[in-house]
C-alpha positions as CSV (number, residue, x, y, z in Angstrom):
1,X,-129.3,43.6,130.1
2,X,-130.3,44.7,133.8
3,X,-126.7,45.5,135.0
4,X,-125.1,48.2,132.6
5,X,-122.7,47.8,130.0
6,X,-120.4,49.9,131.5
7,X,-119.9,47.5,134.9
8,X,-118.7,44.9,132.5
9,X,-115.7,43.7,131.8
10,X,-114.5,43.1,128.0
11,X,-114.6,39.4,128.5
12,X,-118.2,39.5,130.1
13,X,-119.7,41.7,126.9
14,X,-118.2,39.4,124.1
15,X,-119.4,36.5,125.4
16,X,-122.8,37.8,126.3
17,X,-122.9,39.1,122.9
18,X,-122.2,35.7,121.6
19,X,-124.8,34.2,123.4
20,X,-126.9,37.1,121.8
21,X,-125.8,36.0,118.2
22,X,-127.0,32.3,119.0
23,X,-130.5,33.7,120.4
24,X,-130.9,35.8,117.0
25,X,-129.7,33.3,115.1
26,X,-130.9,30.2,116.0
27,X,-133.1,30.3,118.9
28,X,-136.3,33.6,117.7
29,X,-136.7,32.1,114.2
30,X,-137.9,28.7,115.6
31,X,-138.9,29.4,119.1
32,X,-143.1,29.4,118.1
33,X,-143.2,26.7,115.8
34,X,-141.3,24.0,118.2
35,X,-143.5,25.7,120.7
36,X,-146.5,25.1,118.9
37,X,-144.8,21.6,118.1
38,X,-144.3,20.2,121.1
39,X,-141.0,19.8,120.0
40,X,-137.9,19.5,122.1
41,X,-135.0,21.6,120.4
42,X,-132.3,18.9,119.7
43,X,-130.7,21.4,117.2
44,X,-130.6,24.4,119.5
45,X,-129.1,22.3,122.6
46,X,-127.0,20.8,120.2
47,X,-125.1,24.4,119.5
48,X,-125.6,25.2,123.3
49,X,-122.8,22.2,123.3
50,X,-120.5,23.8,120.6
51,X,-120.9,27.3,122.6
52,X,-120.0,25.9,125.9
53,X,-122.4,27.3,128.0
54,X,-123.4,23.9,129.6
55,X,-119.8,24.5,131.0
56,X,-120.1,28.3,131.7
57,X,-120.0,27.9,135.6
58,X,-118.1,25.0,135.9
59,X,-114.2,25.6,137.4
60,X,-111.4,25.4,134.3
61,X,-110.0,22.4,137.1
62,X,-113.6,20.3,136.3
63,X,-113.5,21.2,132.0
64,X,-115.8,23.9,132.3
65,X,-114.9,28.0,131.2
66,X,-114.9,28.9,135.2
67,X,-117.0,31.9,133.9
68,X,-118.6,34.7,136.6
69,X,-122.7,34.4,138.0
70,X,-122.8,37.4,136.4
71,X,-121.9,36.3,132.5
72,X,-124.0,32.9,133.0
73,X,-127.2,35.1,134.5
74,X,-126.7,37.7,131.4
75,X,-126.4,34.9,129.0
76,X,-129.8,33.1,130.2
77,X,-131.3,36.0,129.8
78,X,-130.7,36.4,126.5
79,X,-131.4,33.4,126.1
80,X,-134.9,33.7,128.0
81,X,-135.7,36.5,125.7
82,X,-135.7,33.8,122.9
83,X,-137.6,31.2,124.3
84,X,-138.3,30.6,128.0
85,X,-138.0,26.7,127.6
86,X,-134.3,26.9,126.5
87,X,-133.4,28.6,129.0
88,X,-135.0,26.1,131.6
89,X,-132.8,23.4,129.9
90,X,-129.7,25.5,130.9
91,X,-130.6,26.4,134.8
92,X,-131.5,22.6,135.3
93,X,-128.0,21.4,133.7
94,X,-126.8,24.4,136.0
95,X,-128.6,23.0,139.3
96,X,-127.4,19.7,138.6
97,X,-123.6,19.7,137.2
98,X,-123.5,21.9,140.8
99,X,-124.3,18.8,142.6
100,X,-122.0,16.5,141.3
101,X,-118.5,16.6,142.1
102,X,-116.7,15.9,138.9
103,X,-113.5,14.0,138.0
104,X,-110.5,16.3,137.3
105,X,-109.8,15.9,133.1
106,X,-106.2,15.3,131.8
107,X,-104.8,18.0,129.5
108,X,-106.5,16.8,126.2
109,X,-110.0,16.1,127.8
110,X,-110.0,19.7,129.2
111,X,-109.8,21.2,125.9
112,X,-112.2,18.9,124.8
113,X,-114.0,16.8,127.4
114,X,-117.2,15.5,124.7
115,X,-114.7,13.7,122.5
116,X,-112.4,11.9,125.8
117,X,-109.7,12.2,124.1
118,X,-107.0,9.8,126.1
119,X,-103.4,10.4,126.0
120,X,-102.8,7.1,124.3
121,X,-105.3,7.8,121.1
122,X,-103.7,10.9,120.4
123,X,-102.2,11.1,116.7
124,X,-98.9,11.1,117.9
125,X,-97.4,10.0,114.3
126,X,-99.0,13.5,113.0
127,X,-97.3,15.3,115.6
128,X,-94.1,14.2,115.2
129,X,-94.5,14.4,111.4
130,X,-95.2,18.7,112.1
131,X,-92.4,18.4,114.5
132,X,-89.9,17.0,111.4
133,X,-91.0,19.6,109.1
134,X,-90.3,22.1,111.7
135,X,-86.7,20.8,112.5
136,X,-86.3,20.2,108.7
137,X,-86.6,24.4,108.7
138,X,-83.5,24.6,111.3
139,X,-86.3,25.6,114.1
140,X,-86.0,24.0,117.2
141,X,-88.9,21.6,118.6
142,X,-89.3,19.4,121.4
143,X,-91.6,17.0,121.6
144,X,-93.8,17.1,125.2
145,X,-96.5,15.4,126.7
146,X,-98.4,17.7,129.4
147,X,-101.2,16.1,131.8
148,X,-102.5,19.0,133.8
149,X,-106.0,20.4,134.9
150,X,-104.8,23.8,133.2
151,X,-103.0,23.2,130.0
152,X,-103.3,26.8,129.3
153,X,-101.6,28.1,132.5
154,X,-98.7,24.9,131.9
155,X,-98.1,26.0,127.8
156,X,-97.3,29.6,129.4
157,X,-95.1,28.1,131.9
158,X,-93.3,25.8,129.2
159,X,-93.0,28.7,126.9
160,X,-91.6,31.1,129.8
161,X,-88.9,28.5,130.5
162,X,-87.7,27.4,127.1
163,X,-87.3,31.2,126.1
164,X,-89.4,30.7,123.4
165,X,-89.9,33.0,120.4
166,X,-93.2,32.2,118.9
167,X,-96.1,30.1,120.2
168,X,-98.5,28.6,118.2
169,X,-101.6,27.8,119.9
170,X,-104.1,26.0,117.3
171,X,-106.3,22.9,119.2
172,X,-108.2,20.7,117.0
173,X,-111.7,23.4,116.3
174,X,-113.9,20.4,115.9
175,X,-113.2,19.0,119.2
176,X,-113.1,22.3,121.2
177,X,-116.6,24.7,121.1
178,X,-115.9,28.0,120.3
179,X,-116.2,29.6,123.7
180,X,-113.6,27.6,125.2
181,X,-111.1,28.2,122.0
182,X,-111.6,32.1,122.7
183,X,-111.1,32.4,126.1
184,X,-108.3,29.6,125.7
185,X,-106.8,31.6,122.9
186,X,-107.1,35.1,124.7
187,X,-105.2,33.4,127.8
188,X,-102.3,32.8,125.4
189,X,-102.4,36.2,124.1
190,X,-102.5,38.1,127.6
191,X,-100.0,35.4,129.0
192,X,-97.5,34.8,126.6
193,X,-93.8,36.5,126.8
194,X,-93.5,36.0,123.2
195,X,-95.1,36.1,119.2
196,X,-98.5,34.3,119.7
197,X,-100.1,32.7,116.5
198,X,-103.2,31.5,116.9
199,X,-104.4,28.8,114.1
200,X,-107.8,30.3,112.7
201,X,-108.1,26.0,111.8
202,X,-107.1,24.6,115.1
């Protein structure tokens, strides 16, 4: 990295780091032969997606994480230091989704905007079938629908005026990448006047 370690916050280092992980991982062990190839990385884009760095600069309001210049020029790099070509893929989504003003996402397309989940396709009978085992225990539930362009900040709110004693914040995992699940989920922690349970399963 070109800007110490010590200048960044905790946020900025684990997510640089994670970006790290993916270059190691999945980017140096392929990097010549696809070169050599001609070959463009479906695969490796593909787990861009699921880390949510196509999103890394774009405001929470849009979908994206609303990360810092900083984090998104640290992670290319890393990224760079793979394979210059993936990197390219990244800046030119980056010039681009910059150019575009995008339509503001309900709550259940911000957590997952590739799937479009609409309001109305939500399994609503398996939420109300959690909610009867919970009431079935003696703990109260209630049964909300939020449309907001930060579900995060409005589950805090909620939770804040209901008094409530433990939140449970588990999204569906294979509709959210694992990026937005960890900044989601360390919003919760930091935010929440209450016991926090984050679902390892969504």
């Amino acid at each position: 990295m070109s800007v110490a370690a010590e200048h960044l916050s905790e946020e900025q280092r684990e997510v640089v780091a994670l970006v790290r992980q993916f270059t190691e991982e999945q980017i140096i062990p392929v990097a010549s032969q696809l070169e050599h190839d001609d070959e463009f990385p479906d695969e490796i884009v593909e787990g861009l997606k699921e880390l949510g760095i196509f999103g890394f600069t774009i405001p929470e309001s849009y979908g994206g994480l609303g990360l810092d210049l900083t984090t998104y020029a640290l992670s290319v790099s890393e990224l760079a230091r793979g394979w210059m070509s993936v990197s390219g893929i990244i800046n030119t989504h980056f010039i681009v989704a910059n150019m575009i003003m995008l339509p503001a996402y309900p709550m259940t397309l911000i957590l997952a905007p590739q799937y479009a989940t609409l309001p109305h396709e939500e399994d609503l009978d398996a939420v109300r079938a959690t909610a009867d085992r919970a009431a079935a225990l003696g703990i109260k539930t209630e049964l909300l629908r939020i449309s907001t362009q930060h579900p995060v900040r409005a589950l805090l709110e909620l939770a804040s005026e209901r008094d409530a004693g433990l939140l449970v914040f588990g999204p569906d995992v294979r509709r959210t990448n694992r990026v937005r699940f960890w900044a989601a989920a360390r919003k919760v922690r930091r935010g929440a006047n209450c016991l926090v349970w984050i679902a390892p399963d969504g």
